[in-house]
C-alpha positions in Angstrom: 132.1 108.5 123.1 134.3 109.7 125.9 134.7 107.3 129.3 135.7 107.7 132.4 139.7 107.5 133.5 138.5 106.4 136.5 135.8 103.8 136.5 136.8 102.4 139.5 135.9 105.9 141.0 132.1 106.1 139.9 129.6 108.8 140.4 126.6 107.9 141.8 124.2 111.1 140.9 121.7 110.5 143.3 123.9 111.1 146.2 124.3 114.2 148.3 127.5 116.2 147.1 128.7 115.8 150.9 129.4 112.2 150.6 130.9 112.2 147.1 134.3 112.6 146.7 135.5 115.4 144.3 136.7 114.6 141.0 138.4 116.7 138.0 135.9 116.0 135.0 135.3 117.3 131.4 134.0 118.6 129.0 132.7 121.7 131.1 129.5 121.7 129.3 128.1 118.1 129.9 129.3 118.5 133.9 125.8 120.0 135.1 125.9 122.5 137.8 127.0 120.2 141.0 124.2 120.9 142.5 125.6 124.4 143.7 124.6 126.5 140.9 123.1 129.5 143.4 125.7 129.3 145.7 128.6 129.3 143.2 126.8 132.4 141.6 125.7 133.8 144.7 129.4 133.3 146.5 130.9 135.7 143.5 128.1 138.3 143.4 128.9 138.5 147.3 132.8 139.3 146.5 131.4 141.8 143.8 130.3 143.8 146.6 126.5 143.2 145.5 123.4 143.7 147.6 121.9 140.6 148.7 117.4 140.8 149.3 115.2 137.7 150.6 111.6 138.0 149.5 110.1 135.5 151.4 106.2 134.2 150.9 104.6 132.0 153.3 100.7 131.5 155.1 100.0 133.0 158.9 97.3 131.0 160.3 95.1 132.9 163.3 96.5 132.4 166.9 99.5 130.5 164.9 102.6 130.2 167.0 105.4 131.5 165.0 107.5 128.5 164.9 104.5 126.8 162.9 104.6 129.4 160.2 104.5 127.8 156.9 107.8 130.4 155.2 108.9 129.6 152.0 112.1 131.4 150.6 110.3 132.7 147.3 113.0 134.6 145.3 116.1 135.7 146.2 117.9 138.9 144.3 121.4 140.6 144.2 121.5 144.1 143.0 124.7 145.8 141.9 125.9 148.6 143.8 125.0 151.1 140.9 121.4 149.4 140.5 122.1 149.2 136.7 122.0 145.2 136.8 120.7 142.7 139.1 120.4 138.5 139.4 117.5 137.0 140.8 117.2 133.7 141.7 113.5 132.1 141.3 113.8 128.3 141.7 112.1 128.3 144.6 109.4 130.8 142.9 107.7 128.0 140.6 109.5 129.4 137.6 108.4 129.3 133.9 110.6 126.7 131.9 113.6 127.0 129.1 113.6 123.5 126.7 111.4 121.8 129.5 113.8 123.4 132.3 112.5 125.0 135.5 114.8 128.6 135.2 117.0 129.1 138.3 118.9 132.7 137.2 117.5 135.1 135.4 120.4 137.7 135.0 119.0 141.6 133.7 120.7 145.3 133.2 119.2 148.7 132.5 121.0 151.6 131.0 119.9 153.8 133.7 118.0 154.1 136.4 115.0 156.3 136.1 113.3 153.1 134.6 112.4 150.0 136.3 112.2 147.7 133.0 115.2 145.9 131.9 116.9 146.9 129.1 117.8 142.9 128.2 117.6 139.7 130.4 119.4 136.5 130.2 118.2 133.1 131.7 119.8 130.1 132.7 118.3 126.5 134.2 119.2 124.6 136.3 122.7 122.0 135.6 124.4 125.3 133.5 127.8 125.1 134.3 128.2 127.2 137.0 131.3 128.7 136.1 129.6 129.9 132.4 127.5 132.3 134.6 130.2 132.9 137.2 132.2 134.3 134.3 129.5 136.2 132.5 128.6 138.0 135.8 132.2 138.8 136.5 132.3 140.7 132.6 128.9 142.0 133.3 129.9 143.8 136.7 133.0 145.3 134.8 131.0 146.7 132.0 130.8 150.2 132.5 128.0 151.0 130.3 125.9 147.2 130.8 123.5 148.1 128.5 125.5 149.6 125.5 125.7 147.0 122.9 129.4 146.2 121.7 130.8 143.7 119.3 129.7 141.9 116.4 127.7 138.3 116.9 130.7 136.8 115.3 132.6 137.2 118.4 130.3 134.8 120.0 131.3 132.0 117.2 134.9 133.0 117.6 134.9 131.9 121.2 133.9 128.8 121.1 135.2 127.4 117.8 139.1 128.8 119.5 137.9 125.6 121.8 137.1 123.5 118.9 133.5 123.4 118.5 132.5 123.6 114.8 130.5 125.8 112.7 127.1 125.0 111.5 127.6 124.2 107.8 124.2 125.4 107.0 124.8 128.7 109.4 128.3 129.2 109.5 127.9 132.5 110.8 125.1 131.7 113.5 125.4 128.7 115.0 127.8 126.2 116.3 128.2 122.8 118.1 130.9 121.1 120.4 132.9 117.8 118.4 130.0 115.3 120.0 127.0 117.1 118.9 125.6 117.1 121.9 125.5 121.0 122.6 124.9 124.2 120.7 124.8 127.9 120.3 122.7 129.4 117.9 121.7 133.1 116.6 118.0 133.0 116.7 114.3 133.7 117.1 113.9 134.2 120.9 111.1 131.9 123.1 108.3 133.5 124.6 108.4 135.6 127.6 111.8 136.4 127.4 112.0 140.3 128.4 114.0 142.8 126.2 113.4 146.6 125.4 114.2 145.7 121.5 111.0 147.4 120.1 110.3 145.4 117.4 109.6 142.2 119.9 106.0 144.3 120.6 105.5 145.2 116.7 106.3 142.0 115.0 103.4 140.6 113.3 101.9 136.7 114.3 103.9 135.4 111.1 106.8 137.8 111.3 110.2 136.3 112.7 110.9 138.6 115.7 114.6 139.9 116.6 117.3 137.5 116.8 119.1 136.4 120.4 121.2 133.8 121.6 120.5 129.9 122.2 122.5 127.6 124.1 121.4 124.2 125.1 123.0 120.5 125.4 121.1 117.9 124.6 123.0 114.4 125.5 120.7 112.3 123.3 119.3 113.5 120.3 115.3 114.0 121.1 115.6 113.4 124.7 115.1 115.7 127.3 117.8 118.7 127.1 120.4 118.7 130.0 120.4 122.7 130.8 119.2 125.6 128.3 120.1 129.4 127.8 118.6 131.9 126.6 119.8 135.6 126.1 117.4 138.3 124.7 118.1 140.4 121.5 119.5 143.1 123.2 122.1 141.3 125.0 125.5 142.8 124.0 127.6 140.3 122.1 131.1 140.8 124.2 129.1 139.0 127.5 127.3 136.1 125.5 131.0 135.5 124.3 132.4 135.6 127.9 129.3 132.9 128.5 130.2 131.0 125.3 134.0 131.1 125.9 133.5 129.7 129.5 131.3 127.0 128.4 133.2 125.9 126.4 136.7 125.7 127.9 138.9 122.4 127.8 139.5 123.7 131.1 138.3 120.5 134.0 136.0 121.9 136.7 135.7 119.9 140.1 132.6 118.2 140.6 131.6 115.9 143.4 128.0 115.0 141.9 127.4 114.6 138.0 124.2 114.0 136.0 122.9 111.1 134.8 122.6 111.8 131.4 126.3 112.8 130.4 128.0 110.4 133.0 129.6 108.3 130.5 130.3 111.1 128.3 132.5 112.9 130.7 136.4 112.1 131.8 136.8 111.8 135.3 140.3 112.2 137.6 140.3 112.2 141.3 140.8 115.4 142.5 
């Protein structure tokens, strides 16, 4: 059990981030998102020179004056400037859930574009760290071909055990978990709804184990709630789920100003 350097310095989740001073805190992955996870992705997609769209839903009563218009920002989305991969944002959009987790990104790439569908997609929920998807954006804009898969899954394993995590001992070479055994990766079947172009997701029989994708997931308290959830199709290339992995799980502090409840006493803390 890790505590705070600090503890004279608490954190008091509840608060806005405004009032909170900022602290240095780690590990990465137990320090939620600061409650900034779309503008942290959203500030770095801007810099990437990506287009920025509003879709906005809302109900226009009769004779209405406009300043009564009930608008709701539904789902914002950031397309590339070669259309070949895009982020949406969907919090606001009542989104389907990851481990019990409303999904904030869902992150998606074609190989070209005379087809609309996705060739893989990637989700996150909300209290990722948002430098793990910062990062995996930043490799996914540089990837010439963002579809092409590269890499071997081992590369995904070799990232985050160079910070120390440990192999699974029953899946050495599909899973791992940080020293606390409070988060994971894992090299497996892929939830429901998840959208790839992997062909054998639509031809795998009701008792067949479908193609294999990555996990990640923290999970403070062993049968409690999870703290965040990720999930990357099959068809995600390897070389970006290890950028995500590697990110995660840096030693590396991250400033937060507002930390969650569940890993508060797990985490180190030093006034920024």
């Amino acid at each position: 059990m890790e505590a705070p350097l600090y503890p004279d310095y608490p954190f008091d989740p509840s608060a806005p981030g405004g009032g909170q001073p900022a602290f240095w805190v780690g590990p990465r992955h137990l320090a939620g998102d600061d409650g900034r996870l779309y503008d942290a992705v959203a500030d770095t997609l801007s810099g990437l020179g990506w287009t920025s769209l509003t879709i906005v839903r809302g109900r226009h009563e009769p004779d209405e004056a406009p300043e009564d218009r009930q608008v709701l920002r539904s789902t914002a989305l950031h397309i590339s400037p070669d259309a070949l991969r895009w982020a949406q944002w969907s919090l606001a959009d009542e989104p389907f859930h990851l481990g019990d987790l409303p999904i904030t990104w869902q992150i998606s790439a074609r190989a070209n574009t005379t087809s609309p569908l996705p060739s893989w997609s990637s989700y996150f929920t909300t209290d990722v760290p948002g430098e793990a998807v910062t990062d995996f954006l930043v490799a996914l804009d540089a990837r010439d071909e963002p579809a092409m898969p590269l890499a071997s899954p081992g590369l995904v394993l070799d990232a985050v055990t160079a910070h120390g995590w440990l192999r699974d001992i029953d899946q050495p070479n599909a899973a791992a978990t940080d020293p606390t055994f409070t988060s994971h990766i894992s090299l497996g079947e892929v939830p429901p709804l998840i959208q790839d172009a992997d062909p054998r997701i639509l031809t795998a029989e009701p008792d067949e184990t479908g193609p294999a994708g990555w996990q990640a997931w923290a999970e403070p308290v062993l049968g409690a709630p999870c703290l965040w959830a990720a999930s990357f199709g099959s068809s995600v290339p390897h070389d970006l789920v290890a950028v995500f992995a590697a990110s995660l799980s840096s030693t590396a502090p991250v400033l937060r100003r507002v930390l969650p409840a569940a890993t508060l006493e797990r985490l180190l803390q030093a006034p920024a």
